[in-house]
N, C-alpha and C positions, 0 to 999 in steps of 0.2 A: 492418540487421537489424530485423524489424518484430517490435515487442512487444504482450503482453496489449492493453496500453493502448489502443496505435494502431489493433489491427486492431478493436477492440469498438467503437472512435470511428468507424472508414472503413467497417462493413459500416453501423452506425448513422444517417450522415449519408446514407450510399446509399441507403438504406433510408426517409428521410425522415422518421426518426423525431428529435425532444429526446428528450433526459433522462426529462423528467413521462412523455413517449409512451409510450418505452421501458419504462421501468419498469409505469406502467399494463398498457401490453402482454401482459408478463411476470410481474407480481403480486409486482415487487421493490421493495426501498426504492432512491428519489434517491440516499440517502448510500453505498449498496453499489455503484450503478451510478458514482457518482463517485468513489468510492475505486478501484475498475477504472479508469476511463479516467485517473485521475491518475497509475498508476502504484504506486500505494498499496498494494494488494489485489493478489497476484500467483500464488496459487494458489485454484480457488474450491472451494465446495462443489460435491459430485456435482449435487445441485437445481441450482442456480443455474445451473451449466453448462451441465443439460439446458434449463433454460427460456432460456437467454441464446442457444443453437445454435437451439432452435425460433424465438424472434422474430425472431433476426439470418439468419434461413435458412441458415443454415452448416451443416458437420458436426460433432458433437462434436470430431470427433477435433482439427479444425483448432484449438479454443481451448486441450483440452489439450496439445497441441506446443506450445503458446506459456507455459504456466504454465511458473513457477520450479520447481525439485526442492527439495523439502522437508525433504529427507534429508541436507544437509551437516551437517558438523563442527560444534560448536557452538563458541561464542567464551567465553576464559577471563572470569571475573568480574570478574577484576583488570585485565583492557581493558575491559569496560566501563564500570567504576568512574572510571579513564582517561580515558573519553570523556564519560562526567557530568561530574567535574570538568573539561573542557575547555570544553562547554556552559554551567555557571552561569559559567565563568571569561570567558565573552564570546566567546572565538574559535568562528570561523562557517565557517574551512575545514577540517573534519575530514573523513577519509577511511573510507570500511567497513572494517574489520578483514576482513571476509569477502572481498571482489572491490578493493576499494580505490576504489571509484566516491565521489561527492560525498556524505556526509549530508545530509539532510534536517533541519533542529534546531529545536527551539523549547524555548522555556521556561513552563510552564502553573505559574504562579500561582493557590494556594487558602489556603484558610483552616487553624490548626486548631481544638479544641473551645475555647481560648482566644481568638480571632479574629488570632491573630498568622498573618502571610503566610507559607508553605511554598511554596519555587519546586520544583519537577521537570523536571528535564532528560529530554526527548522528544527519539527522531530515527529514522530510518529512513533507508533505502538506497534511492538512487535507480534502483539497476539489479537489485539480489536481497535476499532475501527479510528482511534480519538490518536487528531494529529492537530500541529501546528505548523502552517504553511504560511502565513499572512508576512 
């Protein structure tokens, strides 16, 4: 099954274009074009679409057939909660509550107005759209 990702990466490389090209190209930022092709970013803005279908010479329509639906079920608080502590607990195999695909996880370390370290648990889904960002 070919995804966002892969097809924004295959008409891209066809096309003869990097990253910087592309984005120049299109008058998009590096970090939007790489959250697409990483997988990251899996429904886009109406703009973006339209510029990314004009550079990549595709149709629109082919990129959206490929975005995620935005409109599933949402997941209880109490899984995510779940899943944060799973995250600062260390463990690195957790599943989407949504499609059950691999997480994605990290942990972003900041400061607070005390300079004492606050960790947050970050993860997103490698295959649909259900992430933890907060």
């Amino acid at each position: 099954m070919v995804t966002l990702a892969d097809f924004v990466r295959t008409k891209r490389e066809e096309a003869g274009l990097s990253l910087v090209g592309l984005s120049r190209k299109i008058n998009a930022s590096i970090e939007e074009l790489e959250d697409i092709e990483s997988g990251k970013e899996l429904f886009l803005p109406v703009t973006l679409r339209q510029k990314l279908a004009k550079g990549l010479k595709c149709q629109i329509i082919e990129l959206k057939e490929l975005e995620k639906d935005v409109t599933t079920e949402s997941v209880s608080i109490y899984k995510i909660d779940e899943i944060k502590t799973k995250i600062l607990n260390g463990e690195t195999d957790i599943l989407c509550p949504k499609c059950g695909s691999p997480l994605i996880i990290k942990i972003v370390k900041m400061y607070d107005l005390e300079d004492n370290p606050v960790f947050h648990p970050k993860a997103h889904c490698s295959k649909c759209i259900f992430q933890i960002k907060d």
